[in-house]
N, C-alpha and C positions, 0 to 999 in steps of 0.2 A: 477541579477547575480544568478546562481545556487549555493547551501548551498557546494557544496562540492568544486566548482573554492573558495568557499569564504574562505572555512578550509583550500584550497590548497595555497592562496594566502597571509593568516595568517600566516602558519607556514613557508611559505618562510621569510615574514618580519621579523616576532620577533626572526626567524634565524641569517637573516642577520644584524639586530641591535646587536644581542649579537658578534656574528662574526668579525662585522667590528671594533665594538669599542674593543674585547677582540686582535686582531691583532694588531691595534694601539699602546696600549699601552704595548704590547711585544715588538714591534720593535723599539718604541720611547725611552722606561724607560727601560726593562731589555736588550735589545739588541740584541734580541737572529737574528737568520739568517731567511730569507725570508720562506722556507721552516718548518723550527719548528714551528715560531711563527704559519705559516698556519696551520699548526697542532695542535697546541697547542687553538689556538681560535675554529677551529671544536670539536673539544671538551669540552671547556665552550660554544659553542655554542648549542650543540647539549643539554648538561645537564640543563643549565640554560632557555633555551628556552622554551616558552608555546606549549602546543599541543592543537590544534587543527580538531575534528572530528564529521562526520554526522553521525548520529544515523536513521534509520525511526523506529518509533512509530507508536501507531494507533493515535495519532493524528498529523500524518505528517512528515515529514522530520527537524530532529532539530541540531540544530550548540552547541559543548559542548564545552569548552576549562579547560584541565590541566594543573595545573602549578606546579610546585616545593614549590612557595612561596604563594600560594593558596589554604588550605585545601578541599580537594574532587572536584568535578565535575560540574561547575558554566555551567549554560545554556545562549548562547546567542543570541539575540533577535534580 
């Protein structure tokens, strides 16, 4: 698979892991309406979520990922 399907395929997941379960538990525990809560999870989703990006170097094409709760710019392998 190509490094950038793979950064594109990252940041869909660790979106929709923050997403789904930040939805859940708006609509389960605070109650709020279909609409908010979808709102309100896009945006823990979008904050909380790792980024994912390709870089070319002179030695290649490399996979970086950012996180919030990961200080600076981790290379992945």
């Amino acid at each position: 698979m190509n490094k950038k399907t793979k950064s594109l395929v990252y940041n869909f997941i660790g979106f929709a892991i923050f997403f789904f379960s930040a939805k859940y538990l708006f609509t389960t525990f605070i109650g709020l309406e279909r609409l908010k809560a979808s709102f309100g999870a896009f945006i823990i989703g979008t904050i909380l979520a790792p980024k994912f990006q390709t870089v070319n170097t002179h030695d290649g094409e490399k996979l970086f990922m950012k996180w919030l709760f990961v200080k600076g710019l981790k290379e992945i392998k």
